[in-house]
N, C-alpha and C positions, 0 to 999 in steps of 0.2 A: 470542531472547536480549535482555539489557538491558546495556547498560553506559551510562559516562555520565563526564560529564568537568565542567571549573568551570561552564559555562554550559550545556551541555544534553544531554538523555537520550535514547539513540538505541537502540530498539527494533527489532526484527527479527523478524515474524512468515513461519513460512516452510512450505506443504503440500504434499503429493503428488499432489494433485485433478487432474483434468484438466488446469486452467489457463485464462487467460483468453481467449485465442487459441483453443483449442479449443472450449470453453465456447460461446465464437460462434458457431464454425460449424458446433458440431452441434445451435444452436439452444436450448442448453440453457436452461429454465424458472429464470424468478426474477427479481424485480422487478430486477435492477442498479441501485437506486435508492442502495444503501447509497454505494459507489463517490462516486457525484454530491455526495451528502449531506455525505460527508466532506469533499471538495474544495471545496466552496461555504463550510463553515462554515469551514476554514481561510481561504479568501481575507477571508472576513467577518471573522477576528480579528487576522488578520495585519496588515489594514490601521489595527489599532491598537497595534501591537507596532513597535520596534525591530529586536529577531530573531525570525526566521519560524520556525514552524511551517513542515516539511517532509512531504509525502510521496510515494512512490516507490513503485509497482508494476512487476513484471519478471513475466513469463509464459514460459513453456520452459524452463525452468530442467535437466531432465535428459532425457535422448536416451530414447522408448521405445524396447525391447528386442523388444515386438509386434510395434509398425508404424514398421518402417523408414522416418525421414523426420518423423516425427510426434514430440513432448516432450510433455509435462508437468510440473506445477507450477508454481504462484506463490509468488512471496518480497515483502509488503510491509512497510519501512523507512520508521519515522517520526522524524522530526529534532525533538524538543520542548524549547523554551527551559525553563529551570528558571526564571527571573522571568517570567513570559507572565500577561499580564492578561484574563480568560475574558468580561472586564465589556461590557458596552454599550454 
């Protein structure tokens, strides 16, 4: 979802994947670099901004029905200033 208010736009991606918690421990294949990537380049612009760039990863989001004990899904939530400067 998107909504958004005077000063910034708050997006909401949300799957039924495994989840990141699971994802881990059953090892599962894939570089996890995006994650890092993301997180790095917000601290890099943030620290030229005013209001931050936000975001938020949540993992188990719903109870499996399979395996008692076990969830899935991730929901991540980014917080983005509407005047944010991408520069250098």
């Amino acid at each position: 979802s998107v909504t958004d208010d005077h000063d910034f736009i708050y997006v909401v991606i949300e799957d039924d994947g495994a989840g990141i918690s699971r994802a881990q421990r059953i090892e599962s294949v894939g570089s996890r670099k995006g994650r890092k990537m993301l997180l790095d380049l917000e601290k890099i612009f943030n620290a030229r901004n005013d209001k931050k760039h936000m975001t938020k990863f949540e993992s188990d989001l719903y109870p499996d029905p399979l395996y008692p004990g076990e969830s899935f899904g991730t929901r991540v939530s980014l917080t983005i200033p509407k005047n944010y400067s991408y520069e250098l």
